[in-house]
C-alpha positions as CSV (number, residue, x, y, z in Angstrom):
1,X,-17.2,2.3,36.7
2,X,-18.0,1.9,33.0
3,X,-16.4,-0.7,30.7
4,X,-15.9,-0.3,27.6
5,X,-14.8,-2.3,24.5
6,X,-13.1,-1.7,22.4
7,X,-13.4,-3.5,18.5
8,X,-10.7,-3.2,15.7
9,X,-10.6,-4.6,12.7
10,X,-7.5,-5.9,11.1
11,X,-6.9,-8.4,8.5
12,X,-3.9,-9.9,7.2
13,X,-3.3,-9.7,3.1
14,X,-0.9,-10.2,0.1
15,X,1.3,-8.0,-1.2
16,X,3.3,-8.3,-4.1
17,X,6.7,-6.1,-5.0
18,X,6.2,-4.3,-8.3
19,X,9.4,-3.6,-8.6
20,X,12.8,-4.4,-7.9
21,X,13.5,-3.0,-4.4
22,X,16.2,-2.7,-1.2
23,X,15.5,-3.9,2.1
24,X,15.4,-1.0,4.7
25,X,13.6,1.3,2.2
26,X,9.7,1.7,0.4
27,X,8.7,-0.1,-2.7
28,X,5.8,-0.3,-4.7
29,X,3.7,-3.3,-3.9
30,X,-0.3,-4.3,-4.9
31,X,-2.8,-6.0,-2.8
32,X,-4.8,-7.7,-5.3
33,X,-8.0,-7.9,-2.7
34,X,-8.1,-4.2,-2.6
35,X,-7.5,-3.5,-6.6
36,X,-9.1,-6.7,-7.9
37,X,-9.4,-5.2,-11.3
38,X,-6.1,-3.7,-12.1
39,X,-3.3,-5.5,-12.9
40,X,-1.1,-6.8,-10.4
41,X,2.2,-7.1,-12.0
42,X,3.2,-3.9,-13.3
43,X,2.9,-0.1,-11.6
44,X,-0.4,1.1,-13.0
45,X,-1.4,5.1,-12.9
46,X,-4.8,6.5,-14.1
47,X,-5.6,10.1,-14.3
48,X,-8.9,11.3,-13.1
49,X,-10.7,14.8,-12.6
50,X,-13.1,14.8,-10.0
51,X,-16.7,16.3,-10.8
52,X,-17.4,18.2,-7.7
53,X,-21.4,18.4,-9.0
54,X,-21.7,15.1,-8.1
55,X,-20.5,15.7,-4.5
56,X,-23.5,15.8,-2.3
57,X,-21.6,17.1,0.4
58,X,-24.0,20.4,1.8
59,X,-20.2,23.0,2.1
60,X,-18.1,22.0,-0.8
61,X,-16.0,24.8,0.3
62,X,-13.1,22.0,1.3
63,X,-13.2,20.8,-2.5
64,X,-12.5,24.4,-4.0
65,X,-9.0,24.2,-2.4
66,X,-7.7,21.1,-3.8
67,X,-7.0,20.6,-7.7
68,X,-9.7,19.2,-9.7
69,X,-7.4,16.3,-10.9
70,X,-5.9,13.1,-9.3
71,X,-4.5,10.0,-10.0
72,X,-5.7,6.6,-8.8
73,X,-2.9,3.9,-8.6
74,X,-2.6,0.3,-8.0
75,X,-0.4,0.1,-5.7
76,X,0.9,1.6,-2.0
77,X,4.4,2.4,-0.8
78,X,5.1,0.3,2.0
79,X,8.6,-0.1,4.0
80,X,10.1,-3.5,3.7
81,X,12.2,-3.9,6.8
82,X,16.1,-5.3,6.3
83,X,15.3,-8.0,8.8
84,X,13.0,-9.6,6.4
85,X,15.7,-10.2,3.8
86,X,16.0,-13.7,3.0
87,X,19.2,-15.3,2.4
88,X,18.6,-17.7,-0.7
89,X,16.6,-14.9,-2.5
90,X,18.5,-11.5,-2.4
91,X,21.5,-10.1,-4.0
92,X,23.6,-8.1,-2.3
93,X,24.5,-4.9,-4.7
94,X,26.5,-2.4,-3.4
95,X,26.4,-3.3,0.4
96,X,22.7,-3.4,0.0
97,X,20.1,-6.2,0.0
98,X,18.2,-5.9,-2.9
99,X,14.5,-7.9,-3.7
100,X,12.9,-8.5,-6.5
101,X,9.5,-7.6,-8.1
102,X,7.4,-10.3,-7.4
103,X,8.2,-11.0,-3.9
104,X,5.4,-11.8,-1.5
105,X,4.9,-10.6,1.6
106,X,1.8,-10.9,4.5
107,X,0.8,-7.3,5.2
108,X,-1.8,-5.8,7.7
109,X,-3.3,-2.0,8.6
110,X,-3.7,-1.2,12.1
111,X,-7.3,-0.8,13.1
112,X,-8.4,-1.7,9.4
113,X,-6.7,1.8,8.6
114,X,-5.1,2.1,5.5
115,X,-2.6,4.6,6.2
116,X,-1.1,2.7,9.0
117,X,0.4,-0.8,7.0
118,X,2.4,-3.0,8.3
119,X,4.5,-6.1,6.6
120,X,4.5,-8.6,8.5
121,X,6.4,-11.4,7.3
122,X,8.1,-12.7,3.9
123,X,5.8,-15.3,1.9
């Protein structure tokens, strides 16, 4: 019998609402720790073209299939549940509870994966 053990790696962060959003839905948010130079208040997009030369990848065969441009953002859409709506904070517009840009919340990624975040709580 072999054990084995298993290590992840999973930090909690900020995140801060970029815009105005509703609970139950995605909204725009920046983690400051992972885009310490960009700004942090407003929805920032830059436009980039990647130089494949400078790939030292042996088979850039993968590269020829994707376009030669991108965009690099400060933020990631992340789902804010409804349960997390607080009372003294939200309105309620339209039979929907709606935060505001600037709201904090304590976020995570499952395994240290960046493609899996989680909010956790309100801050």
């Amino acid at each position: 019998m072999v054990n084995t053990v298993e290590t992840t790696t999973s930090t909690i962060e900020t995140c801060i609402a970029l815009e105005d959003f509703i609970y139950g839905y995605k909204v725009k948010v920046s983690i400051p720790t992972l885009h310490p130079l960009l700004d942090k208040d407003n929805i920032v997009s830059i436009k980039n073209k990647i130089n494949i030369s400078n790939i030292m990848n042996k088979d850039k065969s993968y590269f020829s299939n994707i376009s030669n441009k991108c965009t690099s953002t400060n933020y990631i859409s992340v789902l804010i549940p409804k349960y997390m709506a607080a009372t003294e904070n939200v309105t309620i517009h339209d039979h929907k509870l709606v935060g505001s840009k600037g709201d904090k919340f304590a976020i995570s990624f499952l395994g240290g994966d960046l493609d899996q975040p989680i909010v956790l709580r309100r801050l």
